[in-house]
PQR file of N, CA, C, O and H, with PARSE charges and radii, in Angstrom:
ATOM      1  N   UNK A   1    -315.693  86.341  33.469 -0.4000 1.5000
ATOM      2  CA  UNK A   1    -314.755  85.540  34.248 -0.0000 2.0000
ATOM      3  C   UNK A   1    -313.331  85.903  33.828  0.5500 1.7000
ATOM      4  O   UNK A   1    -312.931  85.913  32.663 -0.5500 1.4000
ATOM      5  N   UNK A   2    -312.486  86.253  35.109 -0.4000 1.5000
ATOM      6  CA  UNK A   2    -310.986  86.351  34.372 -0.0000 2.0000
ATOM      7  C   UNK A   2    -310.300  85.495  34.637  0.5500 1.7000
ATOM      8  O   UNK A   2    -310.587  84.761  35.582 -0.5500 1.4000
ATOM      9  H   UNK A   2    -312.811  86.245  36.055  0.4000 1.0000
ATOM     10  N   UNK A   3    -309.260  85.322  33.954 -0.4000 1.5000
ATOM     11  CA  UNK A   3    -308.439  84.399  33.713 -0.0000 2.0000
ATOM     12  C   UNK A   3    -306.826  85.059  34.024  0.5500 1.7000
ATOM     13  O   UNK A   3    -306.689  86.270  34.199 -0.5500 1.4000
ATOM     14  H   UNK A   3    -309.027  85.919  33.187  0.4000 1.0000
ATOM     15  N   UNK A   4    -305.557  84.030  34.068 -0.4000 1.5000
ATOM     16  CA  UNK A   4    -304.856  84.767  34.354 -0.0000 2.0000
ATOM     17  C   UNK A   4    -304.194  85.206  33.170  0.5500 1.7000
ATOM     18  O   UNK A   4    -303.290  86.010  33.394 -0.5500 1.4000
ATOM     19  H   UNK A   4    -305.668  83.046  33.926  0.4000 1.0000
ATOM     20  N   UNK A   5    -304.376  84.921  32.018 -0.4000 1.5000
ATOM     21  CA  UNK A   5    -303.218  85.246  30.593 -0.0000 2.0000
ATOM     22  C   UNK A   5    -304.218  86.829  30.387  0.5500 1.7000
ATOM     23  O   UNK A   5    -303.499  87.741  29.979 -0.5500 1.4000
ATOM     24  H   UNK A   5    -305.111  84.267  31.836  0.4000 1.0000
ATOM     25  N   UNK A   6    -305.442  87.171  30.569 -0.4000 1.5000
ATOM     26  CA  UNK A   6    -306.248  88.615  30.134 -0.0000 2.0000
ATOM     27  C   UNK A   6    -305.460  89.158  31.333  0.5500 1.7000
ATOM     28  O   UNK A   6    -304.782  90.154  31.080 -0.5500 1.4000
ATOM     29  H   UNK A   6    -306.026  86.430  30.900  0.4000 1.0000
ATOM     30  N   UNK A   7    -305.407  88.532  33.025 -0.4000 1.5000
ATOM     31  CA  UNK A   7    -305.565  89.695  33.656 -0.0000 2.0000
ATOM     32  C   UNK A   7    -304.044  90.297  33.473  0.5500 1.7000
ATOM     33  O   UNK A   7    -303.840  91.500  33.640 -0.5500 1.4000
ATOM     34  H   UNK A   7    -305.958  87.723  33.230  0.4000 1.0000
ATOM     35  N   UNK A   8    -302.753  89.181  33.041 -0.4000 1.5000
ATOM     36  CA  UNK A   8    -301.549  89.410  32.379 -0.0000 2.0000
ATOM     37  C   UNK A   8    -301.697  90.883  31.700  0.5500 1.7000
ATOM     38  O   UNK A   8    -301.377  91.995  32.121 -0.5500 1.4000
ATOM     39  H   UNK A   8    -302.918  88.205  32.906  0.4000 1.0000
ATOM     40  N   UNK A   9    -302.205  90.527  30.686 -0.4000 1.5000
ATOM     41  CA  UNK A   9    -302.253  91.423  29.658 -0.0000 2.0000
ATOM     42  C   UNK A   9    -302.682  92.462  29.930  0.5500 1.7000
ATOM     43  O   UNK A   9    -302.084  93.495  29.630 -0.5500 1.4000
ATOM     44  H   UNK A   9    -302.464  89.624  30.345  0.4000 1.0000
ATOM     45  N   UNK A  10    -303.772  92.453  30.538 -0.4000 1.5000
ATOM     46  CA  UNK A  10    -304.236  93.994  30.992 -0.0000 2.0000
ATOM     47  C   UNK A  10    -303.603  94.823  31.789  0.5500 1.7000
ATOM     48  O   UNK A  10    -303.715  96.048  31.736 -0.5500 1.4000
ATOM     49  H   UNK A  10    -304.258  91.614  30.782  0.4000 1.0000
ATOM     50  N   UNK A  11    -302.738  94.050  32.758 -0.4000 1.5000
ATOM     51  CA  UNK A  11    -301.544  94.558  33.856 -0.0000 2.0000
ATOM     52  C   UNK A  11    -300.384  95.266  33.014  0.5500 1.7000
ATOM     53  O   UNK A  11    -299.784  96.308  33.279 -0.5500 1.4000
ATOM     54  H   UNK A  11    -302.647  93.055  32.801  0.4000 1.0000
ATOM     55  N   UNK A  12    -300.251  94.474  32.012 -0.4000 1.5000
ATOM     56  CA  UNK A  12    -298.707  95.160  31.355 -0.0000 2.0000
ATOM     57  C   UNK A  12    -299.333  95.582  30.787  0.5500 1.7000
ATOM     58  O   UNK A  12    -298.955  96.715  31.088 -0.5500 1.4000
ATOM     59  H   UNK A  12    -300.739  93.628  31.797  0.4000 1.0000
ATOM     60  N   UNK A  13    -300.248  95.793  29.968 -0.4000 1.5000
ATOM     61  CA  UNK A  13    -300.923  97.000  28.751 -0.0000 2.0000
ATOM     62  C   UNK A  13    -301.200  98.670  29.607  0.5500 1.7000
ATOM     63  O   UNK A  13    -301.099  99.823  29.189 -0.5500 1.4000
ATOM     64  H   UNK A  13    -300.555  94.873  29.724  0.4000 1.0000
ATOM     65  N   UNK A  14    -301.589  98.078  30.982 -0.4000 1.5000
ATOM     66  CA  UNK A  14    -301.893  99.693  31.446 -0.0000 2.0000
ATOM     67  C   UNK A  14    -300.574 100.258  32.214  0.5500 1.7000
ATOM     68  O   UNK A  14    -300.307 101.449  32.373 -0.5500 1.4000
ATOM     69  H   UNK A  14    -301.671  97.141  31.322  0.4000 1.0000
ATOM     70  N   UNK A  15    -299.920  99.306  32.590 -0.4000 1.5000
ATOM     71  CA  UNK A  15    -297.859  99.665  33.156 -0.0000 2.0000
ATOM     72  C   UNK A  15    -297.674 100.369  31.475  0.5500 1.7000
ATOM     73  O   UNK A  15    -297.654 101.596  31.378 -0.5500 1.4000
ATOM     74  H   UNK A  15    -300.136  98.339  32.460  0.4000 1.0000
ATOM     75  N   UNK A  16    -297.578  99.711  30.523 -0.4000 1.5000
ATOM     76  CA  UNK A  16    -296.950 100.469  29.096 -0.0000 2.0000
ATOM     77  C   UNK A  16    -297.661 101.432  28.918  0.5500 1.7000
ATOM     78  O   UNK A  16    -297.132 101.983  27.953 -0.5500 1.4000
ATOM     79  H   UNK A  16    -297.595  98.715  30.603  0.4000 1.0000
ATOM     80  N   UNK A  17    -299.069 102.392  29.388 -0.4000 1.5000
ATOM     81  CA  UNK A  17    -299.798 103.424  29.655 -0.0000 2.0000
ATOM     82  C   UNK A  17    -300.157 103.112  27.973  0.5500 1.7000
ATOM     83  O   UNK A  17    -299.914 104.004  27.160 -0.5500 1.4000
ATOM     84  H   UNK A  17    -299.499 101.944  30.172  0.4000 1.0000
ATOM     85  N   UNK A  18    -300.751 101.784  27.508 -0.4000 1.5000
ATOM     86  CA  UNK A  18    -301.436 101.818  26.619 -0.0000 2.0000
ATOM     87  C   UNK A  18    -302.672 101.787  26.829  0.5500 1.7000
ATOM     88  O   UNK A  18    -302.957 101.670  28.021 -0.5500 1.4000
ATOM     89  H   UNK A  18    -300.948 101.059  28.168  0.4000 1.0000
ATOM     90  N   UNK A  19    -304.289 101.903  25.498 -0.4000 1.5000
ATOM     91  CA  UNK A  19    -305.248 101.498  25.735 -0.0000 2.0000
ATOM     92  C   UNK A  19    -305.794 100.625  25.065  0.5500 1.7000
ATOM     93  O   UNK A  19    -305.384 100.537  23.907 -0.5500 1.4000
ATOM     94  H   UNK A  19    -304.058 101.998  24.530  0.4000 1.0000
ATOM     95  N   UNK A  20    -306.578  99.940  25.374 -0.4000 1.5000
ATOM     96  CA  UNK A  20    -306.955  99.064  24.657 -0.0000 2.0000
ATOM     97  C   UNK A  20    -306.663  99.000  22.770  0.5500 1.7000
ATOM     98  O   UNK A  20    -306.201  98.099  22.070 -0.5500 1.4000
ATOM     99  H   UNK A  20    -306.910 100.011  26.314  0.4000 1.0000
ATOM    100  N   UNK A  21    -307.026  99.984  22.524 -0.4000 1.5000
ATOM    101  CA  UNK A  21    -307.601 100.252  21.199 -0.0000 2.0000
ATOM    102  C   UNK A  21    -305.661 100.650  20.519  0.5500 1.7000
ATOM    103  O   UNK A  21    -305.388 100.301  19.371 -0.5500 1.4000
ATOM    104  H   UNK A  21    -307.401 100.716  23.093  0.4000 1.0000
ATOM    105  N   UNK A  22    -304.610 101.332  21.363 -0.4000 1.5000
ATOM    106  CA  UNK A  22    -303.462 101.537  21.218 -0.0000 2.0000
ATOM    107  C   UNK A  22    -302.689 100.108  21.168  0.5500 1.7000
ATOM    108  O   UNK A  22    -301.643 100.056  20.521 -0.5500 1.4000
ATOM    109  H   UNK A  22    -304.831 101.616  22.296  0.4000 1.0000
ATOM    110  N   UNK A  23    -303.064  99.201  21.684 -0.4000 1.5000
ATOM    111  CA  UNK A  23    -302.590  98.170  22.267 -0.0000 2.0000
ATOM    112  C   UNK A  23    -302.396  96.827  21.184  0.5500 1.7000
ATOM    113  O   UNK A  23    -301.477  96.045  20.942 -0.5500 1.4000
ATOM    114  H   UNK A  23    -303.914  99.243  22.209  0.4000 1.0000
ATOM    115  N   UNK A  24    -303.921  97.045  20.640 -0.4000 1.5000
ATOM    116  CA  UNK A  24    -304.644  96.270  19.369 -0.0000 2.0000
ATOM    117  C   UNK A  24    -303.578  96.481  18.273  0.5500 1.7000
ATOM    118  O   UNK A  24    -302.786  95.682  17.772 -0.5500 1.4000
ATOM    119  H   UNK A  24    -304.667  97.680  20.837  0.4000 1.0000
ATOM    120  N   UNK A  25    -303.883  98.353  17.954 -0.4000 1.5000
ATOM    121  CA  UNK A  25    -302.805  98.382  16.488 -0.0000 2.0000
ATOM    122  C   UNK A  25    -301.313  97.972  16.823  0.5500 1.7000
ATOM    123  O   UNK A  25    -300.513  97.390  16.090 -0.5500 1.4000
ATOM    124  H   UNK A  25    -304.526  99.002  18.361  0.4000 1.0000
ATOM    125  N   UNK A  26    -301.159  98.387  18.006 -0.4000 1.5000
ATOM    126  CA  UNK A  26    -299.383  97.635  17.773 -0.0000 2.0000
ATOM    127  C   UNK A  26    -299.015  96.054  17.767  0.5500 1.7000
ATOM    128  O   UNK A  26    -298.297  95.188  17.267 -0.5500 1.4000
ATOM    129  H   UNK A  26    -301.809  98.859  18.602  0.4000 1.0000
ATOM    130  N   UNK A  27    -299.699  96.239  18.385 -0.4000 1.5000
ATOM    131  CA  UNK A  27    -299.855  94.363  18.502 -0.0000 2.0000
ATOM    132  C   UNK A  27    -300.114  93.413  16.974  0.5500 1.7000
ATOM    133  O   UNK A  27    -299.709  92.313  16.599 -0.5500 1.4000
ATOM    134  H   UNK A  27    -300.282  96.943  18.791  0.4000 1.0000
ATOM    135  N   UNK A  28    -301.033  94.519  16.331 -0.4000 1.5000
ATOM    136  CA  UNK A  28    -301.929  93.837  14.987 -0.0000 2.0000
ATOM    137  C   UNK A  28    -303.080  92.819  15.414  0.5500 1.7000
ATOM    138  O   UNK A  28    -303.490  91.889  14.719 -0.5500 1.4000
ATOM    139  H   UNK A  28    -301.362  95.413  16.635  0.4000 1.0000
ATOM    140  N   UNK A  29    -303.509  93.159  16.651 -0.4000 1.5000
ATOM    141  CA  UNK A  29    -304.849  92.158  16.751 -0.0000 2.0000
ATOM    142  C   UNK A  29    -305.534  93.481  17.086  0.5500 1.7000
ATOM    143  O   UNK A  29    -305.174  94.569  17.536 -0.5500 1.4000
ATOM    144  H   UNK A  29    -303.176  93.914  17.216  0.4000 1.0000
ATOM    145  N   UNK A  30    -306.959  92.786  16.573 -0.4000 1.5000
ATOM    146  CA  UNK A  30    -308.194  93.407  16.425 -0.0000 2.0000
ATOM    147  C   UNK A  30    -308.913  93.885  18.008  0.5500 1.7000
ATOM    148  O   UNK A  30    -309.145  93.022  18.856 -0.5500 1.4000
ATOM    149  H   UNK A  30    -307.252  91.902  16.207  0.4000 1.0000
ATOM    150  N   UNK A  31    -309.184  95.206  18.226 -0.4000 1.5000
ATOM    151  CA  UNK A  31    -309.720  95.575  19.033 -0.0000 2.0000
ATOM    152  C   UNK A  31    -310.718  94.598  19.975  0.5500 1.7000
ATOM    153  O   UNK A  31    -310.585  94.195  21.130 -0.5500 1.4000
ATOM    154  H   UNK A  31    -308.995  95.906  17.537  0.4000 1.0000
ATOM    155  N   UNK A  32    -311.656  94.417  19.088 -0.4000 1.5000
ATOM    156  CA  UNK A  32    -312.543  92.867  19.955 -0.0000 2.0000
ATOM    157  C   UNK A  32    -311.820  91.941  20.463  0.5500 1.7000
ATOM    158  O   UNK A  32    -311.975  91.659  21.651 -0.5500 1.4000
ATOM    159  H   UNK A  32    -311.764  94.744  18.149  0.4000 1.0000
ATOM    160  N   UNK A  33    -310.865  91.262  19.667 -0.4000 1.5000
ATOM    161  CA  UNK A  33    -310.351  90.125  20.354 -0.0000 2.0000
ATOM    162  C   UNK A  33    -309.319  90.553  21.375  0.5500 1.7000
ATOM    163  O   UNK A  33    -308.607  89.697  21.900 -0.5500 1.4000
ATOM    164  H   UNK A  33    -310.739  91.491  18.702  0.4000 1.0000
ATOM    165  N   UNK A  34    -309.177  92.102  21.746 -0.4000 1.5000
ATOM    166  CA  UNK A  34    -308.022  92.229  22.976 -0.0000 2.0000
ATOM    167  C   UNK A  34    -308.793  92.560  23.885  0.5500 1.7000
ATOM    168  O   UNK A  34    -308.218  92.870  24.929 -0.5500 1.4000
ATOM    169  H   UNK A  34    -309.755  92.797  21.319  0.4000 1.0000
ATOM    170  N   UNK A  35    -310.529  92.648  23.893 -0.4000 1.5000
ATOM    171  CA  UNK A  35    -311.357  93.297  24.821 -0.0000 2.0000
ATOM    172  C   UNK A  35    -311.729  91.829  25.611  0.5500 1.7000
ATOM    173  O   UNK A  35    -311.672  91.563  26.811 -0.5500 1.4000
ATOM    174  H   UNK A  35    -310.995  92.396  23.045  0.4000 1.0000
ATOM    175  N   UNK A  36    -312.156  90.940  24.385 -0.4000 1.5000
ATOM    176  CA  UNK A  36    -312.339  90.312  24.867 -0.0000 2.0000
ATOM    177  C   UNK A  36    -311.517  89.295  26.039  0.5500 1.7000
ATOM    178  O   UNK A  36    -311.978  88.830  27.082 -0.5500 1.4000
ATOM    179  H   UNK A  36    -312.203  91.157  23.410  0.4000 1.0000
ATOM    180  N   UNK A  37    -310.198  89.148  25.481 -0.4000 1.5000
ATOM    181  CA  UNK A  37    -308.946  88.623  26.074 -0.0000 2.0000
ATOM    182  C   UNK A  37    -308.759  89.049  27.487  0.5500 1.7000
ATOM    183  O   UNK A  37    -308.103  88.354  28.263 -0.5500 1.4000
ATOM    184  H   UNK A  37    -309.823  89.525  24.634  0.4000 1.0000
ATOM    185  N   UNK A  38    -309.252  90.045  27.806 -0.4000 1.5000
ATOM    186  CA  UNK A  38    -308.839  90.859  28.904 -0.0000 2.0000
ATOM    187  C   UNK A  38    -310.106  90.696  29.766  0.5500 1.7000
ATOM    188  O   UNK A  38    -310.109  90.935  30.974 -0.5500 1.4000
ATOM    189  H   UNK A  38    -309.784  90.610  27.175  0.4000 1.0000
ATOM    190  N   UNK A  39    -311.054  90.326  29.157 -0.4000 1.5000
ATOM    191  CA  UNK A  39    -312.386  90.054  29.902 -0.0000 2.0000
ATOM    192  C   UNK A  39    -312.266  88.516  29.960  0.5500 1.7000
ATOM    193  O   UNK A  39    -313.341  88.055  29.577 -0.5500 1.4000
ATOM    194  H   UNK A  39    -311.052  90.133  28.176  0.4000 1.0000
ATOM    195  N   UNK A  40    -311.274  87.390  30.330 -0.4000 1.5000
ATOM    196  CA  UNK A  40    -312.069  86.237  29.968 -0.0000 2.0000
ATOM    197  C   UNK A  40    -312.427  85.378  29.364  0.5500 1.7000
ATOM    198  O   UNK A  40    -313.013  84.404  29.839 -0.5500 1.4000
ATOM    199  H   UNK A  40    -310.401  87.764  30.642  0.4000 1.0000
ATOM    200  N   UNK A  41    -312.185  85.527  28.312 -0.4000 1.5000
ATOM    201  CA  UNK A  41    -313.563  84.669  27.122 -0.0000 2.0000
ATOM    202  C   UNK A  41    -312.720  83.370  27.329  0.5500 1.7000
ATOM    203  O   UNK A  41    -311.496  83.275  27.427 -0.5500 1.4000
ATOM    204  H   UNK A  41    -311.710  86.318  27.927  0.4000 1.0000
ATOM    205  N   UNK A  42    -313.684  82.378  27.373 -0.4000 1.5000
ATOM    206  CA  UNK A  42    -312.753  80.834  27.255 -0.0000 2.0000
ATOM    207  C   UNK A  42    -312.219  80.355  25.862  0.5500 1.7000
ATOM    208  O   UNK A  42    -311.299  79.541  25.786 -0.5500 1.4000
ATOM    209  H   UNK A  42    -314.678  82.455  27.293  0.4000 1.0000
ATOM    210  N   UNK A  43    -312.835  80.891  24.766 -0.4000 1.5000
ATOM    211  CA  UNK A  43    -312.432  80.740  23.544 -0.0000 2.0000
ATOM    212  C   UNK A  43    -311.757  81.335  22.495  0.5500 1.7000
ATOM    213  O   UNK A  43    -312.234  81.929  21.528 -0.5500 1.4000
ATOM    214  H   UNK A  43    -313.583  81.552  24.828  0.4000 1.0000
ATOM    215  N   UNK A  44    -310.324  81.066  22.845 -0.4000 1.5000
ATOM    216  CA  UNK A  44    -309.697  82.198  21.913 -0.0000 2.0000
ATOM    217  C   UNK A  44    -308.651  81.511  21.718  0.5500 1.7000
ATOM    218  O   UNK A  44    -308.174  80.637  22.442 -0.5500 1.4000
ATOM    219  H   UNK A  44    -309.937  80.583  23.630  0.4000 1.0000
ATOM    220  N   UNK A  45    -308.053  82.156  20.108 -0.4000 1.5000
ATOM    221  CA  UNK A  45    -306.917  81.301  19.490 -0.0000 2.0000
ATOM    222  C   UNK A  45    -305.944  82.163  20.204  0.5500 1.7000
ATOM    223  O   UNK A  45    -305.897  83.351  20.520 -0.5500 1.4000
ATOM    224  H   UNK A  45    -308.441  82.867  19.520  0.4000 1.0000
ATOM    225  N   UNK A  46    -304.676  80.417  20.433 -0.4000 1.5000
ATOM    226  CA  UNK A  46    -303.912  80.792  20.863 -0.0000 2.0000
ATOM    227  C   UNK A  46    -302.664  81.270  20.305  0.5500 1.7000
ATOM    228  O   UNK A  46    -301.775  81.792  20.978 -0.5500 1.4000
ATOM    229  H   UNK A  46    -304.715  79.452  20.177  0.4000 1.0000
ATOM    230  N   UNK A  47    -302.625  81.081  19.084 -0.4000 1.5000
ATOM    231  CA  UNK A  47    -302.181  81.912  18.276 -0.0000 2.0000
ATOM    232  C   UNK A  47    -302.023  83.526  18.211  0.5500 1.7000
ATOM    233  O   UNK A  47    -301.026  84.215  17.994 -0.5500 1.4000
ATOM    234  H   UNK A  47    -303.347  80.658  18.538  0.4000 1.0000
ATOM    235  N   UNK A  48    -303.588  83.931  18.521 -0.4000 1.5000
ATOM    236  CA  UNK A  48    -303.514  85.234  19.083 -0.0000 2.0000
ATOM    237  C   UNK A  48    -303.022  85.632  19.760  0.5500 1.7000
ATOM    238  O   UNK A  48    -302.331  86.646  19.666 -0.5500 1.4000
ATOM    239  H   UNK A  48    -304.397  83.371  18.697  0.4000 1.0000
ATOM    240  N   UNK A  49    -303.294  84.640  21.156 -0.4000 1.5000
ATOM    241  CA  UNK A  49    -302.587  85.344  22.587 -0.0000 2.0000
ATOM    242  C   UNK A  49    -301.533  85.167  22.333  0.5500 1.7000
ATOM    243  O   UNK A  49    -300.991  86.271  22.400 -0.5500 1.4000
ATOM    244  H   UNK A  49    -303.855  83.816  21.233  0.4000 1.0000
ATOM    245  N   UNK A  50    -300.616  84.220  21.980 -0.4000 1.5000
ATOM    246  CA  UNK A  50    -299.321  84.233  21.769 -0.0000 2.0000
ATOM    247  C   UNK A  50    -299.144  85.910  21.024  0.5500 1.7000
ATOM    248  O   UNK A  50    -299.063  86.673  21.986 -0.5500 1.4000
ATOM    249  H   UNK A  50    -301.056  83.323  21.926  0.4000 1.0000
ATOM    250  N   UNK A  51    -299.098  86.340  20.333 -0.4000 1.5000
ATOM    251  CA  UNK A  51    -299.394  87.613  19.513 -0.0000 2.0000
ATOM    252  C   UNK A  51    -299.125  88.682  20.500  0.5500 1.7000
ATOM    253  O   UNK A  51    -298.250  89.536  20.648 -0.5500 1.4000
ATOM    254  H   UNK A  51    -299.164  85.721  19.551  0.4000 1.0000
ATOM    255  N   UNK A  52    -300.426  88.245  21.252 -0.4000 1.5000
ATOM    256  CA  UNK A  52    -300.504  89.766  22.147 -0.0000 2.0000
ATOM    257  C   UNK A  52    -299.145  89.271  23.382  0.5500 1.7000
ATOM    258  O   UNK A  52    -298.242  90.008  23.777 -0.5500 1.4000
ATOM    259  H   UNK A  52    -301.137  87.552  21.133  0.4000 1.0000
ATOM    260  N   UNK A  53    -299.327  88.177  23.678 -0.4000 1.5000
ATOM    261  CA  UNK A  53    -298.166  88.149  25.063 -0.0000 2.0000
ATOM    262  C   UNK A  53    -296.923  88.590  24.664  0.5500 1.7000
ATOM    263  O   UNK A  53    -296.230  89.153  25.511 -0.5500 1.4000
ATOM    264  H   UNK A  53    -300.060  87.577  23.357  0.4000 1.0000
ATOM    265  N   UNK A  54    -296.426  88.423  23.349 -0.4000 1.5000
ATOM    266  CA  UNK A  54    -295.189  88.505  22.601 -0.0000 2.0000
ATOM    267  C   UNK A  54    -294.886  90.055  23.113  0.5500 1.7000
ATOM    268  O   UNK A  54    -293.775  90.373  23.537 -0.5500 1.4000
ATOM    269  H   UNK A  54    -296.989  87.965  22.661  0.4000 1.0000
ATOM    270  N   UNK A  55    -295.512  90.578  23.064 -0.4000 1.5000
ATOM    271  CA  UNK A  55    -295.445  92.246  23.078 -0.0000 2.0000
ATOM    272  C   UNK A  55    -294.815  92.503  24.227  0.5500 1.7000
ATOM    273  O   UNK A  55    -294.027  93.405  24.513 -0.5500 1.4000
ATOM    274  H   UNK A  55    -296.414  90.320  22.719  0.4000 1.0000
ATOM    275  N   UNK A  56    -295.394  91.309  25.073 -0.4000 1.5000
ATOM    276  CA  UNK A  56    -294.503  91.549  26.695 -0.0000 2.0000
ATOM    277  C   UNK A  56    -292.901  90.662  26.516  0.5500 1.7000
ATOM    278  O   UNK A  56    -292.090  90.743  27.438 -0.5500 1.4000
ATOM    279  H   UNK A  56    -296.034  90.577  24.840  0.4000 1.0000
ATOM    280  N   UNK A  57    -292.623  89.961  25.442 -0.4000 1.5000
ATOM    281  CA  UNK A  57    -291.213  89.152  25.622 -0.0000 2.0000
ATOM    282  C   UNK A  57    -292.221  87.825  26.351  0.5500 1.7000
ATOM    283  O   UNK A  57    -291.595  87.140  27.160 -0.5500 1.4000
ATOM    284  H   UNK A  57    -293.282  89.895  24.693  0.4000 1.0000
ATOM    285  N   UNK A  58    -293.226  87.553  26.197 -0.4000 1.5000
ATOM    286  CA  UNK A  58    -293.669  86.063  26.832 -0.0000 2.0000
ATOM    287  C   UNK A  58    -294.625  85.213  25.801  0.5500 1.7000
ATOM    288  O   UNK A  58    -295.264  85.760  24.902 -0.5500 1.4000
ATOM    289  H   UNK A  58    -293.735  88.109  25.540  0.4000 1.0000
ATOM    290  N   UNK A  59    -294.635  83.736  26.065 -0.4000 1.5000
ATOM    291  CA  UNK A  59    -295.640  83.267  25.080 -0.0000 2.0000
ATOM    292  C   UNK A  59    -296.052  81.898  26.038  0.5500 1.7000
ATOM    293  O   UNK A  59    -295.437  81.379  26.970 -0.5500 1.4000
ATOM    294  H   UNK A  59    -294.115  83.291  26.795  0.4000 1.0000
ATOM    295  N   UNK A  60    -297.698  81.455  25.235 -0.4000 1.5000
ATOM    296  CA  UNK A  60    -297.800  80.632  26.253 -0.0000 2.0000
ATOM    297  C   UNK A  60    -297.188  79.309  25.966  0.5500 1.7000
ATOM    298  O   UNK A  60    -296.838  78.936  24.846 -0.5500 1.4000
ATOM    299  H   UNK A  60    -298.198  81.877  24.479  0.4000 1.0000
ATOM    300  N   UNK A  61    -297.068  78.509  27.263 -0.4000 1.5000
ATOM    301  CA  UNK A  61    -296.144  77.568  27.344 -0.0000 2.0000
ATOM    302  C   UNK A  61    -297.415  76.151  27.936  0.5500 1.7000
ATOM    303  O   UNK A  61    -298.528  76.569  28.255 -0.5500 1.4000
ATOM    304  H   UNK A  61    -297.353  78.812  28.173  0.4000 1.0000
ATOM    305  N   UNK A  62    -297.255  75.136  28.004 -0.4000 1.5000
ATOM    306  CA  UNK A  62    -297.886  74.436  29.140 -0.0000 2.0000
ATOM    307  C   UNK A  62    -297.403  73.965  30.443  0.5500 1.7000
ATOM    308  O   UNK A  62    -296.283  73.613  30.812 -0.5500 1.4000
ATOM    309  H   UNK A  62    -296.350  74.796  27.745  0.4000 1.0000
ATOM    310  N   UNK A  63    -298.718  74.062  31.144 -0.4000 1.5000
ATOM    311  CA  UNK A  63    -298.035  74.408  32.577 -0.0000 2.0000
ATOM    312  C   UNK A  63    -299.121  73.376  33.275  0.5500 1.7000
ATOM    313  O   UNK A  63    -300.169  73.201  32.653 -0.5500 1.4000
ATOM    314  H   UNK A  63    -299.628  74.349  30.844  0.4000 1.0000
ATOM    315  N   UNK A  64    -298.967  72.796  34.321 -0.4000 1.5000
ATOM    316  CA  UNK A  64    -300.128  72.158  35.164 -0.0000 2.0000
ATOM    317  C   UNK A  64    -301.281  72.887  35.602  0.5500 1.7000
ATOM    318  O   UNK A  64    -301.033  74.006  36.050 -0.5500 1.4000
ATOM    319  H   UNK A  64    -298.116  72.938  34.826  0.4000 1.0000
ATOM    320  N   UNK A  65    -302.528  72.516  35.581 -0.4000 1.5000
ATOM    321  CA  UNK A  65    -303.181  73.036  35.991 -0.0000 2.0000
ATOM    322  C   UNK A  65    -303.595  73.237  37.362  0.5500 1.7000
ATOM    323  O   UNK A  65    -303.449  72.373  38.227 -0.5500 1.4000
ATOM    324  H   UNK A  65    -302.729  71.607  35.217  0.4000 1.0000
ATOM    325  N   UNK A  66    -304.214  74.598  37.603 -0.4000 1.5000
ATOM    326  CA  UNK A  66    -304.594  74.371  39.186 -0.0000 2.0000
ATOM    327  C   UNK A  66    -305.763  73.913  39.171  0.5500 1.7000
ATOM    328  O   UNK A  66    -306.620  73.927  38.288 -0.5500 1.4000
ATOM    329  H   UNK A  66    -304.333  75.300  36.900  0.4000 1.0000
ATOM    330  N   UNK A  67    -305.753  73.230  40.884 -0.4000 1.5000
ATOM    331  CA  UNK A  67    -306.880  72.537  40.817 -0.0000 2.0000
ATOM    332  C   UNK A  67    -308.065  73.262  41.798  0.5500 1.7000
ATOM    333  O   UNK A  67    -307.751  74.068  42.674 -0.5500 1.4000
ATOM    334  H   UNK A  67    -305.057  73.218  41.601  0.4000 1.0000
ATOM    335  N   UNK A  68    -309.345  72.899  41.553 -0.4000 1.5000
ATOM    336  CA  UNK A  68    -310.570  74.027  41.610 -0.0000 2.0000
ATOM    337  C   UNK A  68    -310.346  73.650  43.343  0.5500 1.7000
ATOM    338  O   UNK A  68    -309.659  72.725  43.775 -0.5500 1.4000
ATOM    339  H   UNK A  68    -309.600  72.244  40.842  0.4000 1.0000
ATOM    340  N   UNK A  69    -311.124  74.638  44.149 -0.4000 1.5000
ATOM    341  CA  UNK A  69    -311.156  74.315  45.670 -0.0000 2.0000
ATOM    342  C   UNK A  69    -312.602  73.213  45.785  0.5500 1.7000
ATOM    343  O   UNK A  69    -313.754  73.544  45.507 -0.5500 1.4000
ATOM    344  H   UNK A  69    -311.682  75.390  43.798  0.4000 1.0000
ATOM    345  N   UNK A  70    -312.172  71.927  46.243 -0.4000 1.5000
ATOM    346  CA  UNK A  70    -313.550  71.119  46.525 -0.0000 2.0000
ATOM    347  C   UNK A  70    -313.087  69.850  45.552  0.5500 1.7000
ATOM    348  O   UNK A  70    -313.899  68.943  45.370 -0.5500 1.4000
ATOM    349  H   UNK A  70    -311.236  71.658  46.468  0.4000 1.0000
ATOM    350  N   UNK A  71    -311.817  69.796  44.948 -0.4000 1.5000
ATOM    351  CA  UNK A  71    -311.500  68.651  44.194 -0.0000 2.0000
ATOM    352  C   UNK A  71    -310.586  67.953  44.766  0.5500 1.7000
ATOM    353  O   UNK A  71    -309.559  68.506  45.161 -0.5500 1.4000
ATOM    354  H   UNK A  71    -311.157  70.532  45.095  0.4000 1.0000
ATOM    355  N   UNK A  72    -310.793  66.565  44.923 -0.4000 1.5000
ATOM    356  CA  UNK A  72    -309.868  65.517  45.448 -0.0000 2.0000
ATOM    357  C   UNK A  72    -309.357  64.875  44.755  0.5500 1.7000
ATOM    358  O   UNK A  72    -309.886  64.501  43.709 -0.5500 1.4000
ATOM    359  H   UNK A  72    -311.627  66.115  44.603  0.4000 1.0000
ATOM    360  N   UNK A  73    -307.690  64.409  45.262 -0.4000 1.5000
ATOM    361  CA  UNK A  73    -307.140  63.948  44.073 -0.0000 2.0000
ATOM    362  C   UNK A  73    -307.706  61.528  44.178  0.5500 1.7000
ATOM    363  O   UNK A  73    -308.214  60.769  45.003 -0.5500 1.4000
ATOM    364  H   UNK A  73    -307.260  64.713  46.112  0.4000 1.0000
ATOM    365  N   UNK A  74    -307.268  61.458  43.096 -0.4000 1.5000
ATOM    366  CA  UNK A  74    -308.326  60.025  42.938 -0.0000 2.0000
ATOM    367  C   UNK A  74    -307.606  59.218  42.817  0.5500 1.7000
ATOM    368  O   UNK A  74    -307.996  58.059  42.678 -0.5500 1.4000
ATOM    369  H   UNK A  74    -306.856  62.075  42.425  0.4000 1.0000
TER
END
């Protein structure tokens, strides 16, 4: 499942003509956790992503959520 902070990341990681594994050492996060990031995973420190978004000049912030198609408001 993607999400939008992986599919972020994966957009500016392949614009900077990095790869995954290039991406990891500059960043200083671990290969797995940028594979995974980019795939999805619902469980990940945000500490990290902050980490990796930094690389772009961004970090996460809170924001409203969107709401799923088929939900009414109550």
């Amino acid at each position: 499942m993607e999400n939008p902070i992986g599919m972020f990341i994966r957009r500016k990681r392949k614009e900077a003509g990095l790869t995954q594994e290039e991406f990891a050492m500059r960043s200083g996060l671990g290969l797995r956790f940028v594979h995974e990031l980019e795939r999805g995973k619902p469980s990940v420190r945000l500490d990290k992503v902050n980490q990796a978004l930094a690389m772009f000049g961004m970090e996460a912030v809170p924001g409203e959520m969107e709401r799923k198609t088929g939900e009414e408001e109550e």
